[in-house]
N, C-alpha and C positions, 0 to 999 in steps of 0.2 A: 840513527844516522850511520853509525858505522857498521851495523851492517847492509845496509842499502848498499857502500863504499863496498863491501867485501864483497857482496852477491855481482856488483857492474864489471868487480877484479876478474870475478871467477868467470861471468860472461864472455868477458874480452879472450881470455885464455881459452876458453870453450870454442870460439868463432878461430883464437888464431891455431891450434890445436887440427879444429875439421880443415884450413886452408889449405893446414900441412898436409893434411891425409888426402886431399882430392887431389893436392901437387902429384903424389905418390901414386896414387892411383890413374893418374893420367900420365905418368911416366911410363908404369907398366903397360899400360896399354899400348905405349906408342914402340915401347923394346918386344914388345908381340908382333906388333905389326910390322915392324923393323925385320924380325927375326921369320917372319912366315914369307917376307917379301924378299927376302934374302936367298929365298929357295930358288927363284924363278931368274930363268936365264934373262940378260938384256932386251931381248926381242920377246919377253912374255909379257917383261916389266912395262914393255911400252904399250904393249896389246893392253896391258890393265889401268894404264895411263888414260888409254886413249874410253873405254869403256868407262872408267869412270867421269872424264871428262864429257861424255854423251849421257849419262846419268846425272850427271848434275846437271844439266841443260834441262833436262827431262823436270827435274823439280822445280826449274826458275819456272816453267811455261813456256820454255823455247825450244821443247823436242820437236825433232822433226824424224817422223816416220818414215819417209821417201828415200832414203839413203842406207 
């Protein structure tokens, strides 16, 4: 029994452990994107605003080619 008790201890710490490390990893991610998009003047920013906002239409099923 007690070690069934220590293996579900080591689990728990194992699962809260990897949470920490995607937190991390999805941080970075976002100070890269942060820091690449930091490059681009206001009027590019919007230009990539706008391009990705007709990109994600494109994925719902709501592109429209005409425009």
């Amino acid at each position: 029994m007690a070690a069934s008790a220590a293996s579900t201890g080591e689990s728990k710490y194992a699962q809260q452990v990897l949470s920490e490390l995607q937190q991390l990893e999805t941080f970075a991610v976002v100070t890269l994107i942060t820091a690449a998009i930091s490059t681009l003047t206001p009027a590019e920013q919007e230009e990539l605003g706008r391009l990705c906002k007709k990109l994600g239409r494109a994925g719902s099923g709501t592109f429209r080619t005409d425009n």
